[in-house]
N, C-alpha and C positions, 0 to 999 in steps of 0.2 A: 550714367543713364539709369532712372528707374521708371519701371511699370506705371508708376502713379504720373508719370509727366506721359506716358502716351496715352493713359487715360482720358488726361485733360486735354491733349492732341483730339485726339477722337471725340470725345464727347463734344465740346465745341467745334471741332473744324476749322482746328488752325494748322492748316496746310493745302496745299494747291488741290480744288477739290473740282479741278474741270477739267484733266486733261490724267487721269487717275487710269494704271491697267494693272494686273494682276503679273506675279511672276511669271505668269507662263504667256504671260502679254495680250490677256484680255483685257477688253474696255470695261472698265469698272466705273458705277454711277452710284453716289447713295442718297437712296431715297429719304432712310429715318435713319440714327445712328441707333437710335432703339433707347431702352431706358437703363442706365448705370445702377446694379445691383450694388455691389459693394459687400455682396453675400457669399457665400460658396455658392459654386456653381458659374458657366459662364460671367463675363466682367459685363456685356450689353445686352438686353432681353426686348426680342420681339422689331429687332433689328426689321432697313428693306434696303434690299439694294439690285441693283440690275448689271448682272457681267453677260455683254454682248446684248441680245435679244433676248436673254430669260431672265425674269423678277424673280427672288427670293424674298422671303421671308422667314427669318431664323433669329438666333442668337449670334455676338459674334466675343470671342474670344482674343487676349490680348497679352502677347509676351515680348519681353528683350529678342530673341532668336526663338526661330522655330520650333529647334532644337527641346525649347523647354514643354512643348506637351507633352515628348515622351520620358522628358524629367518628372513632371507634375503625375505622371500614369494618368489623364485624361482619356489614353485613348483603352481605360479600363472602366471609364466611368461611366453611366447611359445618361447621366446629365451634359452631357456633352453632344450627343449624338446628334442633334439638332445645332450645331455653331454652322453658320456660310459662309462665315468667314476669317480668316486666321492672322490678324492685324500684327505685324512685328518689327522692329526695328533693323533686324538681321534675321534676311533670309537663309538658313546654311542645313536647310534638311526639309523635304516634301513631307506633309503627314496626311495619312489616311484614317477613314472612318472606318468602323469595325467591318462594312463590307465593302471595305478595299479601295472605296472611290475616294479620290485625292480631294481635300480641303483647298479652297481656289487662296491663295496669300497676298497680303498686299504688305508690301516692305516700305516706311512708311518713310524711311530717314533720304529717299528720293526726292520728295513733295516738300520737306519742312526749310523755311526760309531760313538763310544764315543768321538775320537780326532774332529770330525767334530763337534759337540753337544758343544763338551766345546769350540773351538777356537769361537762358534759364541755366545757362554754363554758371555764369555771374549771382544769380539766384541762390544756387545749392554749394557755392563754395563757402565751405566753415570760415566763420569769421572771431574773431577771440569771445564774441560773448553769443551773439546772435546773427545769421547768413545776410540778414537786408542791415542790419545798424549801420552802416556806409550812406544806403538811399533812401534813410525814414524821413528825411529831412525833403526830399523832393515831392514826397508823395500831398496828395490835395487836402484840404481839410472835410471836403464834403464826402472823398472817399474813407478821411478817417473817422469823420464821425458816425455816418451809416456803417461800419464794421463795429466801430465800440457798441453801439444801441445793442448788435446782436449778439456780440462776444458779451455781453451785461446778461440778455437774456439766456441765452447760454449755461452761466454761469447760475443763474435763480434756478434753471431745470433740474440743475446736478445735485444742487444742493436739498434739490425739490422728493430724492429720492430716498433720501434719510426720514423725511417728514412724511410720506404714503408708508415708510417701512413704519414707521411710530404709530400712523394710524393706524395700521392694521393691526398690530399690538396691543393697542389700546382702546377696541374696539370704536374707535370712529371717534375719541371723547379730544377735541382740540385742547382744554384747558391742561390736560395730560402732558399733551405732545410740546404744550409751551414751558411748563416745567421740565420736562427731559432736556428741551433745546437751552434754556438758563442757565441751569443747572453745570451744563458741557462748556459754555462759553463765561460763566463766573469763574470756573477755572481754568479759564486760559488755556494754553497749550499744553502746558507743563501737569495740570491736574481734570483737564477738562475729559479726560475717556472716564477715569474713577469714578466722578459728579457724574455726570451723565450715568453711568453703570448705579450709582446710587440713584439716581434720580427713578431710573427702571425700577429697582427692587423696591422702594417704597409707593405702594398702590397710594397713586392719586386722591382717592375718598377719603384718604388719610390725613393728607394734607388738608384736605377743606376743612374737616370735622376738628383739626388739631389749630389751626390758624387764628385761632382767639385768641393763644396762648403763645405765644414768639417765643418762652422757653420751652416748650413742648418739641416746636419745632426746630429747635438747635440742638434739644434731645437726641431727634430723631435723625438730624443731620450728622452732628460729631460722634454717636455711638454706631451709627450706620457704616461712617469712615472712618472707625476703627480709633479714634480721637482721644476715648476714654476708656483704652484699654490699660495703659501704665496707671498704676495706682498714684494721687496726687490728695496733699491735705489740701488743696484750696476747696473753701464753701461750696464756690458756685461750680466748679469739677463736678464734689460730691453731691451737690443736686441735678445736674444735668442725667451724672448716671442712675440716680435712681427714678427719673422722669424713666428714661430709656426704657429700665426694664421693667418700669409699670406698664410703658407705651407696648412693651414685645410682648407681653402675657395678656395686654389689654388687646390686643390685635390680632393675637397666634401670630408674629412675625417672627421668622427663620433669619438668623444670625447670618452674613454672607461676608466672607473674606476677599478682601480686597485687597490691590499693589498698597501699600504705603504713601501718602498724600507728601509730596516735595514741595519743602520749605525753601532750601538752599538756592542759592543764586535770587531767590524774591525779595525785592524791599518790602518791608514790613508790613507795608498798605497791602502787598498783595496775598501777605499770609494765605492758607484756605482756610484758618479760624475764621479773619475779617471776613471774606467773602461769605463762608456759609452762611453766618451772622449776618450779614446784607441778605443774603437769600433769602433769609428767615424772614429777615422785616420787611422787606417787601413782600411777602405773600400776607405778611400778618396785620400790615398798614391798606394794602390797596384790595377792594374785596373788586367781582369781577374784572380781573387784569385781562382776563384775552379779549373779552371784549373794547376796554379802554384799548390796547393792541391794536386790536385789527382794525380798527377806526382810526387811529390817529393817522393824522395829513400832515402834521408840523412836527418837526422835532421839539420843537419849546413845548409841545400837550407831549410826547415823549418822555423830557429832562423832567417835567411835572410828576408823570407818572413813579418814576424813580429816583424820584428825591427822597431817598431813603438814606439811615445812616445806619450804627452796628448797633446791638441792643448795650445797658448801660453797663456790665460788665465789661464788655470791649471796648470802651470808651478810655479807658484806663488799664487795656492789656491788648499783648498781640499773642503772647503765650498767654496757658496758665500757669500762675502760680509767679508768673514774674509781673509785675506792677509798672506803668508808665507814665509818663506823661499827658494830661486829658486830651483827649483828641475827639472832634466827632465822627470822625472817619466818613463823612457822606461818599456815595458811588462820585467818583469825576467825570466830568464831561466826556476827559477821552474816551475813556472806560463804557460809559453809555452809547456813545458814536459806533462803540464796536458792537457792540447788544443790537442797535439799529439794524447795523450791515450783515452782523449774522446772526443773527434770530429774527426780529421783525418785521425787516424786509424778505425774505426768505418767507414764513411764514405770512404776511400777505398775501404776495403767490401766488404757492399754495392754495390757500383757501379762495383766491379769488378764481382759480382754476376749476377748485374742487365745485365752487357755488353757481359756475358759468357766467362768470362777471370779470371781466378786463379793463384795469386802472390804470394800466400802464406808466399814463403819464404821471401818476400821484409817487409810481414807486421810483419814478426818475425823479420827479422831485425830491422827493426826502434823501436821496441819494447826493442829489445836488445842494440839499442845503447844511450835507457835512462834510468837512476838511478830509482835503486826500490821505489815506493812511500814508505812511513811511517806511520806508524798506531797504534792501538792495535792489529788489528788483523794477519797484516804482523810480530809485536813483538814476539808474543805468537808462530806462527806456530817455528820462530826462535829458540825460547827456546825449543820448542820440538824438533829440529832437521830437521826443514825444513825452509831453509836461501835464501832469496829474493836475488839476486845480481841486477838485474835490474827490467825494469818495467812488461817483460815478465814474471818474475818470479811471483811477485805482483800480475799481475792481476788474471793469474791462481789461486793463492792462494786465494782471494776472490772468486774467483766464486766457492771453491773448500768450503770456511766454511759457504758461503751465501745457494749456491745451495743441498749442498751436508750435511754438517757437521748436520748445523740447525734443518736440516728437517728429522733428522734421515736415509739418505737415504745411510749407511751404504752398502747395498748390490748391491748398482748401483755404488757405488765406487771401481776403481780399487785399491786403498790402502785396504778396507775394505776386497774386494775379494782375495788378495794377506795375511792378516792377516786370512783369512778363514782358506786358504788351507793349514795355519802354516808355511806359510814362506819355 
């Protein structure tokens, strides 16, 4: 039994609420349950209920056994001082207010029907990967789709919170904040805090003023992450570094050490040489990018926008100084699909938020018009009966076993809630 399933008890009124007395066998009637905090302080605010012939009006309080206010020290607190009532599963100790007058109790596990008892028995039992994987497959699709929309949105909030922290950084300048957020997602998982950390230290106006010049900008890229610090006879090595340190004394820019950029475990396509070298060329090929960005409706004006490929030294290198096979290296589709789902759409947003403008439907489309990522955890919801088609479906579904599944947070799930109340 936990606190959070008699919250959802109380706050809805799932239990016999017409024949309700207190331990000490008053008639108890509720008027309001009051409003669910979720804050410190009382669990219900501004509660009304009527025991016998007197209305209150208070807060109301909510534990396992009684026992626990004088666990919790409540009855030290003066946020307290105002609870009516003292909601608990197990009554096993009276508590009083600090002048002495007894808290009236209602014991709640009297009133709670057996089918309600077991589907939330059934609910919270661990299961090998997730509690409901048994009964995804019963559930409606109208109730599964109304949760994904929200678990989608959700999800755009969180990530909504890194892009206010950039704007405030970058005093308001979006063209900034979309280079910081590239930057983190060209390097993937494995290199994207670095790119990002580089993307911060090099001021923005930088970038604009340097973008005519794509080796300017690979300068400022691979001596940034530290790229051209081993000495190398290759040509174009030795021009990058001395762009660099024309670009650091042309600037006053302050040298900053960074982790080491990981190559190992990457196929060649994904070196961080390729990618910075794409960074480059797309800034250097496409001029107003956030606004082409924050406009596009299709992903085909998207794969346009980023049809870039590496400049023509890396066309014929993934290191320096070792020589390849010609390659144009363009960004791939997949690869793009991901820039969509975490950069562009995320920053729509955002800005559509920031600008008082709601498109909702356009950022579920773009969502809808790319293939579901791939995973363990997209696999597994699969197998239970809950099947990604695209990337809208995906994302929901993380935020659905990140947010939600992980954390036990069964009763704030509309799956969870829908298995409550037995289908």
């Amino acid at each position: 039994m936990k606190e959070a399933f008699l919250h959802h008890l109380w706050k809805f009124k799932k239990f016999d609420t017409q024949n309700l007395r207190t331990v000490n066998n008053e008639k108890l009637s509720i008027v309001s349950v009051g409003q669910y905090l979720e804050l410190a302080g009382p669990d219900f605010f501004n509660a009304q209920i009527a025991i016998g012939n007197q209305r209150w009006a208070g807060n109301v309080e909510i534990h396992i056994n009684s026992s626990d206010w004088y666990v919790h020290n409540h009855e030290r607190d003066a946020n307290y001082d105002n609870v009516i009532l003292h909601v608990v599963w197990n009554h096993d100790s009276e508590i009083f207010r600090k002048d002495n007058s007894e808290i009236p109790v209602l014991e709640l596990k009297n009133y709670i029907a057996s089918e309600t008892l077991n589907n939330y028995k059934s609910l919270m039992t661990p299961q090998s990967w997730i509690n409901c994987e048994k009964d995804l497959k019963t559930i409606d699709d109208f109730t599964i789709k109304n949760w994904q929309e929200r678990l989608f949105f959700e999800r755009l909030e969180r990530k909504s919170l890194l892009i206010n922290d950039l704007l405030q950084s970058t005093n308001n300048d979006w063209e900034a904040v979309l280079f910081c957020l590239l930057a983190k997602n060209f390097g993937l998982n494995t290199n994207g805090a670095i790119l990002f950390k580089m993307a911060q230290h090099i001021p923005f106006h930088i970038i604009r003023k340097e973008a005519t010049e794509n080796e300017n900008l690979e300068a400022l890229f691979f001596g940034s992450t530290q790229l051209l610090q081993v000495e190398k006879e290759d040509r174009y090595f030795q021009d990058l570094k001395f762009r660099y340190f024309y670009l650091l004394n042309k600037y006053n820019l302050q040298t900053q050490v960074f982790e080491p950029l990981q190559f190992f475990k990457h196929r060649p396509d994904n070196f961080p040489t390729i990618r910075l070298s794409q960074l480059g060329s797309l800034y250097s090929n496409q001029h107003n990018l956030f606004s082409k960005i924050i406009h596009a409706s299709t992903v085909a004006a998207v794969y346009e926008v980023f049809n870039v490929s590496v400049s023509t030294y890396w066309k014929t290198h993934f290191l320096f100084d070792k020589e390849s096979e010609f390659k144009n290296k363009k960004l791939a589709k997949g690869f793009i699909d991901l820039i969509i789902i975490n950069t562009i759409i995320p920053l729509q947003f955002a800005y559509g938020k920031a600008m008082g403008l709601s498109d909702t439907d356009k950022l579920v489309g773009l969502m809808n018009q790319i293939a579901s990522e791939k995973n363990t955890i997209i696999q597994k919801f699969g197998i239970f009966g809950l099947k990604a088609t695209n990337a809208f479906d995906s994302q929901s579904l993380l935020q659905l076993k990140n947010e939600y599944c992980n954390k036990g947070k069964c009763l704030e799930c509309a799956i969870g809630m829908q298995l409550l109340k037995g289908n």
